[in-house]
N, C-alpha and C positions, 0 to 999 in steps of 0.2 A: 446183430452185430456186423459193423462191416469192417471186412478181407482189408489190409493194406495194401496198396498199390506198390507195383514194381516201384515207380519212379521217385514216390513219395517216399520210399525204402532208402533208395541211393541215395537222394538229396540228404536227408537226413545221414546216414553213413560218411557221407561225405566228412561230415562235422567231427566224425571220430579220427582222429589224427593216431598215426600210425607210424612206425620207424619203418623206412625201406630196405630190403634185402634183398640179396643175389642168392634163390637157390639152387642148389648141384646136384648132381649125381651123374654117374659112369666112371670113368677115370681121368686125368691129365688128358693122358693119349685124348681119348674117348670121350670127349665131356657132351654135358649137355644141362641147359641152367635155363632160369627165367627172372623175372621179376618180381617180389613179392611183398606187399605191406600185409597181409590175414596171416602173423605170423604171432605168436602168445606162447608161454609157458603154462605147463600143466602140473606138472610137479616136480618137486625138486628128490624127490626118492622113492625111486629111480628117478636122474634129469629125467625132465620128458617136456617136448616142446613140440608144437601140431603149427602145421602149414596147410592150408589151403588152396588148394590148384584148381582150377575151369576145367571142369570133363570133356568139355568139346577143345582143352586146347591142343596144337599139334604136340607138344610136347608131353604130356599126360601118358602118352605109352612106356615113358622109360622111367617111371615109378611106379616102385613095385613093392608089394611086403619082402622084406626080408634083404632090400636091397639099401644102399648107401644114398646119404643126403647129408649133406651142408650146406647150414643157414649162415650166411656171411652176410654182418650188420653193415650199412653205408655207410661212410663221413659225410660231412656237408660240399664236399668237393671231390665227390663223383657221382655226380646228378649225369653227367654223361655216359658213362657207363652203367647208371639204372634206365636208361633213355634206349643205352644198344641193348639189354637185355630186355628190354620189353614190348621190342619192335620185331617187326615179322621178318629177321635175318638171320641169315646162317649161324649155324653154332661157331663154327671156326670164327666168323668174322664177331661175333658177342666173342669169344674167349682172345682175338688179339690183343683186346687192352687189358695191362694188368698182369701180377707176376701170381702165378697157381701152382701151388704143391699141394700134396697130400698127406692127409694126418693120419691115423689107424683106419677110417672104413675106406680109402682109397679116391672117394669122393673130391671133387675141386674144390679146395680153399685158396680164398684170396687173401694174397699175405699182406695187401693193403688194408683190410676191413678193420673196424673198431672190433668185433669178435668176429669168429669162427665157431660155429657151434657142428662137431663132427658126427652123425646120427647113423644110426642103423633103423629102417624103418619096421617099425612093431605090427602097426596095422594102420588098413585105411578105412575109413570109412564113407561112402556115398551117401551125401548129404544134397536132396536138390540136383542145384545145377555143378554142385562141385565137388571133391575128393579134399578129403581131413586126414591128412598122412602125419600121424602121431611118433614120433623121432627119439628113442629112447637115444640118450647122450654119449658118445662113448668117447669123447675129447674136445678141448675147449683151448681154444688161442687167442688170447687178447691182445690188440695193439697197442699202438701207441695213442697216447690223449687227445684225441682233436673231438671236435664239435659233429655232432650227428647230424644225419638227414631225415626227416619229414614228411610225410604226404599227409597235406588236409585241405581241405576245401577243394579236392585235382587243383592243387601245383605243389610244390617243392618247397620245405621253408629248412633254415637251418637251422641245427640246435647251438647255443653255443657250450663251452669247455671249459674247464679249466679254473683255478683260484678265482681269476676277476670274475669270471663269468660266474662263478656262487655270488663274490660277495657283491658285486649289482643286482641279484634279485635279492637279499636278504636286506640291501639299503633301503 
């Protein structure tokens, strides 16, 4: 039997279309976040929702069991602010754009995002090359209706929103 290939792994991955997100932890003061589509729900009792982080990334030190995370979903019109969160700059200058409070675990939420999902991290797990940080829920803020964002094939597609946007796919 043969092993699948790194690359034959991605290409294919690739095709798996994914929502993007911004996540968080530390505080307002204090933040520090990155970019993320390996994001999924686990169960709904208790919420529980698992993110995926690169162990060799710089930011991987400031997730931890027992500490705070917010998974804040995109809209289709902040492909640039998924761009500064997933580029190799400062957290201050990722946290400039954008208006960030805090819900109960003290974590940054983006009061722009289609949701907010507010998490206490339960446990993680080392998996491979990456960390499984499983988010038990402990507050949820949903926006306003616009159209979500997309990662597949690596680029950016929009979702669309809204009455018309059902009733054209149901024509």
């Amino acid at each position: 039997m043969l092993a699948v290939g790194t690359e034959e792994f991605r290409e294919a991955m690739s095709r798996l279309g994914a929502a993007v997100n911004i996540v968080t932890t530390g505080t307002v003061e204090d933040p520090a976040g990155f970019t993320a589509s390996a994001v999924c729900s686990v169960s709904d009792s208790p919420p529980t929702l698992l993110v995926c982080l690169n162990r060799s990334a710089r930011i991987r030190p400031a997730f931890s069991e027992g500490g705070a995370m917010c998974v804040n979903v995109l809209s289709a019109a902040q492909k640039v602010l998924s761009a500064s969160f997933a580029a190799p700059s400062d957290m201050k200058d990722r946290f400039a754009t954008g208006h960030w409070s805090a819900l109960e675990t003290g974590a940054p939420a983006l009061s722009e995002a289609l949701a907010s999902f507010d998490c206490r991290i339960r446990q993680i797990v080392e998996v491979g090359s990456h960390s499984v940080m499983f988010g038990e829920i402990e507050a949820i803020r949903l926006g306003t209706g616009r159209g979500g964002l997309m990662w597949f094939n690596r680029a950016y597609h929009d979702l669309p929103h809204g009455p018309a946007a059902r009733q054209e796919q149901t024509s």
